[in-house]
C-alpha positions as CSV (number, residue, x, y, z in Angstrom):
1,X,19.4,-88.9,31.3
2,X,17.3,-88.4,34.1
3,X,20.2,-87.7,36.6
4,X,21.4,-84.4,34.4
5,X,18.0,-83.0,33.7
6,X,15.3,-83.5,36.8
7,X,12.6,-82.5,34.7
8,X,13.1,-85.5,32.5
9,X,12.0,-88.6,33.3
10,X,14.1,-92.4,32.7
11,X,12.9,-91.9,28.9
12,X,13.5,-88.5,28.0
13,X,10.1,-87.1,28.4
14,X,9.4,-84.1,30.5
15,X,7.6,-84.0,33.8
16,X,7.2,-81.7,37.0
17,X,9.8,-82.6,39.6
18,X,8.1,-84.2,42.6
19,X,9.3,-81.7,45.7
20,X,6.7,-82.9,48.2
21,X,9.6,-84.6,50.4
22,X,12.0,-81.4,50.3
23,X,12.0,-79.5,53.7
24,X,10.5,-76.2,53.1
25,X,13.7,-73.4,53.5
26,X,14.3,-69.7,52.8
27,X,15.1,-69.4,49.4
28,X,16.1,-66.5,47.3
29,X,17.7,-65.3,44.0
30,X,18.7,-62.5,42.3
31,X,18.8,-61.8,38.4
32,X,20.3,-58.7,36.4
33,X,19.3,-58.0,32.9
34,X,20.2,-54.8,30.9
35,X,18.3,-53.0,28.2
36,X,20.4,-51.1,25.7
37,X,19.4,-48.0,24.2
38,X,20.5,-44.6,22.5
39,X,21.2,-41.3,24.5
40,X,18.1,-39.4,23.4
41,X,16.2,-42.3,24.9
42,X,18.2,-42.6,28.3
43,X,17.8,-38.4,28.4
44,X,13.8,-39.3,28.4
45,X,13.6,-41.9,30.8
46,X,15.7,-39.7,33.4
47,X,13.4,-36.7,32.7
48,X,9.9,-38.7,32.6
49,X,9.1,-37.5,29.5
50,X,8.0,-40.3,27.6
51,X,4.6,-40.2,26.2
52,X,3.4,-43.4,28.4
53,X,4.9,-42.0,31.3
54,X,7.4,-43.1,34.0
55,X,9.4,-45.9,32.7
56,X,10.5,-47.2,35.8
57,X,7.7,-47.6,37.7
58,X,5.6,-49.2,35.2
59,X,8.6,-51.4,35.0
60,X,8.7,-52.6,38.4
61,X,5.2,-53.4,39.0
62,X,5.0,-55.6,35.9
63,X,8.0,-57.4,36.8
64,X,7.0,-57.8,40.7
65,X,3.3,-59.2,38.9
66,X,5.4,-61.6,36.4
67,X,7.4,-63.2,39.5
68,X,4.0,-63.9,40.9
69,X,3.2,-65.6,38.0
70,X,6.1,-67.5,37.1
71,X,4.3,-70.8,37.8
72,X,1.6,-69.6,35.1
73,X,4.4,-69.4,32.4
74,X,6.7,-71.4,32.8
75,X,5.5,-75.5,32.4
76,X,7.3,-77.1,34.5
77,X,7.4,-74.4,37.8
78,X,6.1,-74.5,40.7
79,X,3.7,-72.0,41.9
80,X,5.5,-70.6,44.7
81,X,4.5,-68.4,47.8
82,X,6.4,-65.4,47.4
83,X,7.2,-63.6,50.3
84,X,9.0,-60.7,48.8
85,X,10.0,-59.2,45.4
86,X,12.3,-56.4,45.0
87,X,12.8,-54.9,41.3
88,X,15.4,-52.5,40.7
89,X,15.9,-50.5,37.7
90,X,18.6,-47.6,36.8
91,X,20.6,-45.6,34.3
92,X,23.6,-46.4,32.8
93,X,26.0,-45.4,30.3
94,X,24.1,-47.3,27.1
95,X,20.8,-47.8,29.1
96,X,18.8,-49.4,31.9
97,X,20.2,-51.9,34.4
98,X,17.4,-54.4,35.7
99,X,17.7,-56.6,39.0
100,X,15.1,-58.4,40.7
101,X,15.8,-60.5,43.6
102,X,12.6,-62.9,44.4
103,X,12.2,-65.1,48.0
104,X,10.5,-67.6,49.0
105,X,9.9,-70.0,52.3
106,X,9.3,-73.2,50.1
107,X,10.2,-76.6,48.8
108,X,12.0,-75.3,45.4
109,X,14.1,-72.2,44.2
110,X,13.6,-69.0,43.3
111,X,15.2,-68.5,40.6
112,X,12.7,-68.8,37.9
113,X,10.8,-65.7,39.8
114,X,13.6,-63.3,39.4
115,X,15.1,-64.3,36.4
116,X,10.7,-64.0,34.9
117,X,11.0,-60.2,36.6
118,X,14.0,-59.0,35.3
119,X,12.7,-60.5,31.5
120,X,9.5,-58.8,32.4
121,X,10.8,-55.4,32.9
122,X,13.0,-55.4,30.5
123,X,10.3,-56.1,28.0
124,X,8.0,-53.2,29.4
125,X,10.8,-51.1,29.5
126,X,10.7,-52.0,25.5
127,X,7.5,-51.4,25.7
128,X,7.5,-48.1,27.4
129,X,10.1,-46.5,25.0
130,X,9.6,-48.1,21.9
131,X,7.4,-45.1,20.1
132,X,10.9,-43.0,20.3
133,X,13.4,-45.9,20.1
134,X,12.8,-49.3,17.8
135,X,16.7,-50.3,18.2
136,X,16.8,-51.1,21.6
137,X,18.7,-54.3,22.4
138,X,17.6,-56.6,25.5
139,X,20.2,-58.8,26.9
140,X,22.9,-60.1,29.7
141,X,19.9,-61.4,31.6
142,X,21.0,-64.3,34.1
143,X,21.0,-65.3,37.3
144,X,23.2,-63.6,39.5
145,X,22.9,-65.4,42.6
146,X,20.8,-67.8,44.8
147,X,20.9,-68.7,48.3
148,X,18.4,-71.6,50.2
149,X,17.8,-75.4,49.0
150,X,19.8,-78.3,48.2
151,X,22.3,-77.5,45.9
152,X,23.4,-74.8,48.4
153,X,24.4,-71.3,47.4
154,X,25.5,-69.6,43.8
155,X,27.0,-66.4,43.2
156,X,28.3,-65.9,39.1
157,X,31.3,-64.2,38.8
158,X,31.5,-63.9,35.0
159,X,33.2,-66.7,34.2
160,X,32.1,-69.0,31.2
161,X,31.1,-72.4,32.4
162,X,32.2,-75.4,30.6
């Protein structure tokens, strides 16, 4: 069981991976999430003109604050030494495109930092927009690509995994 899941130990119960013998190597990954909303909602984010102000900015610093907290929330994480965070958010046809891409110079992956960031400012976007727009539907979030570590590099290309 143990060889599948690395957080599980030879009897199934869960424990932090021990990384202290990885090499340290630049790491990085990129998530995409996407928050679905109505048109009179999209026209106020693109004009500012929601009541707790600018969507997107608000956005992006609580997302770039989630990645450095990833370790916090997530039980089995490392804390990780971030080096950079970059949060991007923009308007689409049914509503607001999030991608964070999170790197590191460490021992583990990234990809519980951006993946945390895009979930994070989807949520505030949510949060942002909800006093005009209760219907809004978060979703697609996913990793999108890694580079760095071990297990080498990962691009998704939309295909269903087995």
């Amino acid at each position: 069981m143990s060889a599948d899941f690395s957080h599980l130990d030879a009897t199934g119960a869960a424990r932090m991976v021990d990384v202290s013998e990885k090499p340290e190597t630049k790491r990085t990954a990129r998530a995409v999430g996407h928050v679905r909303m109505d048109a009179r909602t999209r026209r106020l984010v693109a004009e500012r003109a929601l009541p707790k102000g600018d969507v997107f900015t608000v956005a992006r610093v609580a997302a770039i604050l989630a990645a450095k907290r990833t370790g916090d929330l997530i039980p089995m994480c490392h804390p990780l030494p971030l080096t950079d965070v970059q949060v991007d958010l923009a308007l689409d046809e049914t509503g607001v495109r999030v991608e964070a891409t999170a790197t590191c110079v460490g021992r583990t992956g990234v990809e519980m930092e951006a993946l945390t960031a895009v979930t994070v400012a989807a949520l505030t976007v949510y949060d942002m927009c909800k006093a005009v727009d209760k219907r809004m539907v978060l979703g697609e979030v996913r990793l999108a690509e890694k580079t760095g570590g071990k297990s080498g590099d990962f691009r998704w290309d939309g295909s269903a995994s087995d």
